[in-house]
C-alpha positions in Angstrom: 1.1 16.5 3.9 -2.0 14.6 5.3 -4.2 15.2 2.4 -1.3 13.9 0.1 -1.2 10.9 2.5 -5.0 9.6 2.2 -5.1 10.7 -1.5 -1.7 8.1 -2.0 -3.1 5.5 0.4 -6.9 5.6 -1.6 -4.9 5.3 -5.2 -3.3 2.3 -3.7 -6.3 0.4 -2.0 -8.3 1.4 -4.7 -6.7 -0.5 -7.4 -6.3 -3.8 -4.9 -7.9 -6.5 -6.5 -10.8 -8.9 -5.8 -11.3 -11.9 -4.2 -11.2 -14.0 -7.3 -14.7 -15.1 -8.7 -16.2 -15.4 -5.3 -16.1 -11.5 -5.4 -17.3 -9.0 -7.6 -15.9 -5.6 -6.2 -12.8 -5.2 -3.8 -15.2 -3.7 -1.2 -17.3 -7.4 -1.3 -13.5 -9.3 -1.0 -13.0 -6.9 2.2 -15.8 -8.0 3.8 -15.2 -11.5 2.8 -11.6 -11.8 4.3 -12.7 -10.0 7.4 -15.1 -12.6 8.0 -13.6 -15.1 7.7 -10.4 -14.1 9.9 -11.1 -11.0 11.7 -8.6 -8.6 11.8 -5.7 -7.4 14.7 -5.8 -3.6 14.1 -2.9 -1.6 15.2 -3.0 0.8 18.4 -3.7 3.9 17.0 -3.9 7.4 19.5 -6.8 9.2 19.2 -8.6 12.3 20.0 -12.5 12.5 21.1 -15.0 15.5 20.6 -13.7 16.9 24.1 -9.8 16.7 23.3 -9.5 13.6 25.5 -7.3 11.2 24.1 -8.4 7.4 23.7 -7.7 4.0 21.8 -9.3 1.4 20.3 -7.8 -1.1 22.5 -9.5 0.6 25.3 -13.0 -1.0 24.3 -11.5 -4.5 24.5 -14.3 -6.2 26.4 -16.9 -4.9 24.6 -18.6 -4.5 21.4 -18.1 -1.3 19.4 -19.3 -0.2 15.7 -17.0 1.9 13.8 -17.8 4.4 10.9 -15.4 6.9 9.0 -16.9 9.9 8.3 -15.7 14.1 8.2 -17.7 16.8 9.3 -18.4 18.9 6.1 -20.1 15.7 4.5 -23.3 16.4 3.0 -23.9 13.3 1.8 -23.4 9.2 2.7 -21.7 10.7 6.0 -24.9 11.9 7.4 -26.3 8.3 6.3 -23.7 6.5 9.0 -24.5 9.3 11.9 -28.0 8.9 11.1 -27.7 5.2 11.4 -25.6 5.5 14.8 -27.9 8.2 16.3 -31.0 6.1 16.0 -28.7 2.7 17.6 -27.9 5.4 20.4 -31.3 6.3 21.0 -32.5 2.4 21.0 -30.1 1.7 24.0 -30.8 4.2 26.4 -33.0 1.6 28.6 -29.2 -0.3 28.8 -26.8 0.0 31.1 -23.9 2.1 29.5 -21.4 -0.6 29.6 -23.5 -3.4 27.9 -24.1 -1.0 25.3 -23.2 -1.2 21.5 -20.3 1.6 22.0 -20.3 3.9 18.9 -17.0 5.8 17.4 -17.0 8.3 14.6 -13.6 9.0 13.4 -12.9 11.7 10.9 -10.3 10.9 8.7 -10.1 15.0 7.4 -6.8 16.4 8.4 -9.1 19.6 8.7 -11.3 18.5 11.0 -10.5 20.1 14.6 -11.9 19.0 18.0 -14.0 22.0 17.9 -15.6 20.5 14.6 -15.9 17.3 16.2 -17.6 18.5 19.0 -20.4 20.6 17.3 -21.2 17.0 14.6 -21.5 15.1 17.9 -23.6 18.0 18.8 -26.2 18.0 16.1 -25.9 14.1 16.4 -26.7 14.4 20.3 -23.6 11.7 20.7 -23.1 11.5 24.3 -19.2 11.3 24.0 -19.5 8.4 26.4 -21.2 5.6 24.8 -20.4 7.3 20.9 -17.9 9.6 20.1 -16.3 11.4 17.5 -12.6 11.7 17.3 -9.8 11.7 14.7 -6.4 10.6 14.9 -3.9 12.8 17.4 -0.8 12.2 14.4 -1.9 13.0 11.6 1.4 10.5 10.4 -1.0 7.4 11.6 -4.0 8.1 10.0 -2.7 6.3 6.5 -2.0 2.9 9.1 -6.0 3.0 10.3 -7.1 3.7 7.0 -5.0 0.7 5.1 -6.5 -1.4 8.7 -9.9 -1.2 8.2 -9.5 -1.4 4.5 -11.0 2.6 3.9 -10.1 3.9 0.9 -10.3 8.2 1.0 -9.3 10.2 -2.7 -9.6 13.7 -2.4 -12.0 15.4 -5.3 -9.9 18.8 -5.6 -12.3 20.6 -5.0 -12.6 20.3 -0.8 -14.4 16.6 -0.5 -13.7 13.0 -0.6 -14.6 9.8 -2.4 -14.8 7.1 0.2 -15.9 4.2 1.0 -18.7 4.1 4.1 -19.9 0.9 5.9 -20.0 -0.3 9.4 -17.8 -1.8 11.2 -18.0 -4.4 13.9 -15.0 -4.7 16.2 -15.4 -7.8 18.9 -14.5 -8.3 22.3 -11.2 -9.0 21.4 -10.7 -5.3 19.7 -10.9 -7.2 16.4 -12.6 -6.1 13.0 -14.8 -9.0 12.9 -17.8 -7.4 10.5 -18.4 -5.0 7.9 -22.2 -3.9 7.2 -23.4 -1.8 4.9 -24.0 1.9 5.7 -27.5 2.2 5.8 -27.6 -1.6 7.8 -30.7 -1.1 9.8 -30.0 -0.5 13.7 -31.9 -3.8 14.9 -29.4 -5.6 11.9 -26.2 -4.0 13.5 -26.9 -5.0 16.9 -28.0 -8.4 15.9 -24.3 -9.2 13.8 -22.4 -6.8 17.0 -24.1 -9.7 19.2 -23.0 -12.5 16.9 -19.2 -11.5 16.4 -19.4 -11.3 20.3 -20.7 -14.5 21.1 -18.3 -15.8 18.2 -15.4 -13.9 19.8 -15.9 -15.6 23.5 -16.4 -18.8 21.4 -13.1 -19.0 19.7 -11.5 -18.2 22.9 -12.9 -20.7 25.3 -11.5 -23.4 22.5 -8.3 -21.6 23.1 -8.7 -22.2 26.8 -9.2 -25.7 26.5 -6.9 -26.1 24.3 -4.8 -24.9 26.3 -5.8 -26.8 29.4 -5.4 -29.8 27.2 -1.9 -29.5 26.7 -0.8 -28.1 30.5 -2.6 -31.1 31.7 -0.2 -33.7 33.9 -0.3 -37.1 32.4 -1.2 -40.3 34.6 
């Protein structure tokens, strides 16, 4: 029933169009609209390498990078934990909580914790400051998916066609960025700090906005 899910969600993303002119592929006119207003993502459940259930919205506060990957990838998969590995090593120095926190969620319905645990294994991934999780209900996995704008077909004969890039969530648990997959660690940090500082920017106008209007007249 999963598999039939992703395989009915990717059909539909996949034929979404572009962006007008400004865009020549849907996956450019993704990026484009995130941009430009990043995204509200929905409060998904999910499950870490150690069966310890977490959210998105649990990060608010700080900046994450998110990739979708699943365990028995041989190919652009290993390109994204590659990526997040060498951004994990690069911030041992920093103080866990001002870290760049990294998430790896598998969007295989076969994928078990025990799976999970032994990728975050051979990746060295902490589970603190990066883990690797999938969706608890398999019944939500179609809602993150269609959020971050992933699009998953099965190939029929046990792997997927996917789209893989980074994503940049800011402290306001929006998707404010999309990178490419092989985005260099010193690019990803550099863009995480930018949709941070842009994040605290647009609120602080909000604030005085909102000042602005509580304020008593003479």
């Amino acid at each position: 029933m999963a598999s039939l899910l992703v395989c009915a969600i990717g059909g539909a993303l996949l034929w979404h169009g572009t962006d007008g002119l400004r865009a020549v592929t849907s996956e450019q006119a993704r990026r484009r609209a995130i941009a430009r207003a990043p995204r509200v993502l929905p409060v998904i459940r999910l499950e870490d390498q150690d069966g310890r259930p977490f959210t998105l919205e649990a990060y608010r506060g700080r900046a994450v990078a998110v990739d979708f990957i699943y365990t028995q990838c041989q190919s652009v998969c290993k390109l994204l934990s590659a990526g997040f590995q060498r951004i994990d090593r690069g911030q041992q120095a920093v103080a866990a909580d001002d870290r760049l926190q990294l998430v790896s969620i598998s969007f295989d319905p076969r994928d078990t914790p025990g799976h999970l645990r032994a990728a975050a294994s051979h990746y060295r991934a902490n589970g603190a400051t990066w883990r690797f999780a999938r969706v608890s209900d398999p019944r939500q996995l179609g809602q993150l998916l269609v959020a971050f704008g992933i699009v998953v077909i099965p190939d029929g004969r046990g792997d997927f066609q996917h789209n893989a890039a980074v994503h940049l969530l800011d402290r306001e648990g929006r998707l404010a960025a999309v990178l490419d997959a092989d985005a260099s660690p010193e690019e990803v940090l550099r863009v995480a700090g930018n949709t941070t500082n842009a994040s605290e920017f647009h609120e602080n106008r909000r604030m005085t906005a909102r000042m602005k209007t509580n304020r008593p007249g003479p």
